[in-house]
C-alpha positions in Angstrom: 86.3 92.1 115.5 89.7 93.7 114.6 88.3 93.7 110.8 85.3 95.9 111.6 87.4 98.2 113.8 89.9 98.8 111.1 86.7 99.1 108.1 85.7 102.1 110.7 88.6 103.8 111.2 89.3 103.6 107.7 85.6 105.1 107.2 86.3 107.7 109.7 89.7 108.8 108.6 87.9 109.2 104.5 85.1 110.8 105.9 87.5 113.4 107.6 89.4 113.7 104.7 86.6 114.6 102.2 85.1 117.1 104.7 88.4 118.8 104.8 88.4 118.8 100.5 84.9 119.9 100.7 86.0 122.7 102.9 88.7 124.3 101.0 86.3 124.3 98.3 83.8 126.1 99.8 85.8 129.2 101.2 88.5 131.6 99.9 92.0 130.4 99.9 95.2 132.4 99.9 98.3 131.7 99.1 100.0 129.7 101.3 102.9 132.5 101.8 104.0 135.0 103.9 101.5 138.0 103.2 103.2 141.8 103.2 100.8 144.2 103.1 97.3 144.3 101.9 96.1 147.6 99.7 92.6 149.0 99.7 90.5 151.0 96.9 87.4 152.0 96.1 86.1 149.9 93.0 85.8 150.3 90.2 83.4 147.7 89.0 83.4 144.1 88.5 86.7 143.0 86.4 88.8 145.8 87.3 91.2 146.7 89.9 91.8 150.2 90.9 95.5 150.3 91.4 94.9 154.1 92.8 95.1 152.9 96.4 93.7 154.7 99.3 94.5 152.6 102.4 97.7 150.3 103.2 97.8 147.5 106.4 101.3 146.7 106.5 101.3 145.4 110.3 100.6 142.3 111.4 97.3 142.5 113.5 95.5 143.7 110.3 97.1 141.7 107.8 95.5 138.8 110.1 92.2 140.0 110.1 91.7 140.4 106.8 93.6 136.9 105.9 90.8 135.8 108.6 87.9 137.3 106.5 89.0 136.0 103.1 89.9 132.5 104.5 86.7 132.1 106.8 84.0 133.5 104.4 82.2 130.6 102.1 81.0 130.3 98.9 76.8 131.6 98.4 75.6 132.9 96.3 74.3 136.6 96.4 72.5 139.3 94.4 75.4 141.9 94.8 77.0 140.4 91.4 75.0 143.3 89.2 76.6 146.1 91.9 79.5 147.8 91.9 81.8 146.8 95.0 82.9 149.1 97.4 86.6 147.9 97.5 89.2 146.6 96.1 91.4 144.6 98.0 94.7 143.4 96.7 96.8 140.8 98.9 100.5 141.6 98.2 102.5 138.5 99.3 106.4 138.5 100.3 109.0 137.8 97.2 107.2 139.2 94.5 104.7 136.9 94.0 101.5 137.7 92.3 98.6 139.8 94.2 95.4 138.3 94.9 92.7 140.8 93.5 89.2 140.6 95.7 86.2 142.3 95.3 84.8 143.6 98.5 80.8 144.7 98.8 81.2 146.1 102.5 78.0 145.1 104.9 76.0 147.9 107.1 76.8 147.0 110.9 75.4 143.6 111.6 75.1 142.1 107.9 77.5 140.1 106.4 79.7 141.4 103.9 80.3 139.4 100.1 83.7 139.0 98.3 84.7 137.9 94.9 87.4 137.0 93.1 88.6 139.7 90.1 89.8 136.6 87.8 87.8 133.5 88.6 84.0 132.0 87.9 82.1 134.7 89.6 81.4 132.7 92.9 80.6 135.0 95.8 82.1 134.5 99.1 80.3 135.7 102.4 81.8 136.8 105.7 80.4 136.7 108.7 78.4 139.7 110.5 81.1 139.9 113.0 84.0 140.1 110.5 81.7 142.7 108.7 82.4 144.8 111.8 85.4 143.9 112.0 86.3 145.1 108.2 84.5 148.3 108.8 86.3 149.0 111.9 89.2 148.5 109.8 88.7 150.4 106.5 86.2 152.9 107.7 88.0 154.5 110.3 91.1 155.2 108.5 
């Protein structure tokens, strides 16, 4: 009896552990540092960062949100690879580390919004419709 309870425990606790891996392998990670500010262009295609920024979120509550959208959107794939993106969006972390460059194709009100990596495979991320609103609350009104 004490055999069969520990073979499902054991079970349990690998099954946990590979739906956490699986997870983190199917959303956006960030580093796990303090972020500082998070800078916002318009784009200037796939590949390229456009360092002329146009909006900065130094405090805290929107530093969160979009830490939120990059960490809770998951990989799909999506047919915005051939457009342009809308933004830019460069995570600047505390201590000089290196920024984390993101594509952003904004969503209309009530669609979901797609982000990419600038260095990586080309694997598309999507965000909820909610967060959608969110990020165009956001950028759009500043």
């Amino acid at each position: 009896m004490m055999k069969a309870l520990y073979c499902l425990l054991f079970l349990l606790g690998v099954t946990f552990f590979v739906g956490c891996q699986n997870n983190s392998e199917n959303t956006m990670v960030l580093l796990d540092e303090k972020v500082s500010e998070i800078n916002v262009s318009p784009s200037n295609g796939v590949g390229d960062m456009n360092l002329d920024i146009s909006l900065s979120f130094k405090d805290k509550k929107s530093i969160k949100m979009f830490e939120q959208a990059i960490k809770t959107a998951t990989k799909q794939k999506s047919d915005v690879y051939n457009l342009k993106p809308d933004y830019d969006v460069m995570v600047e972390y505390e201590g000089g580390l290196p920024t984390h460059a993101i594509h952003l194709w904004l969503g209309e009100e009530g669609e979901k919004s797609t982000l990419m990596y600038m260095v990586g495979e080309g694997e598309t991320y999507v965000t909820s419709s909610k967060m959608t609103s969110k990020l165009r609350k956001l950028i759009l009104s500043e």
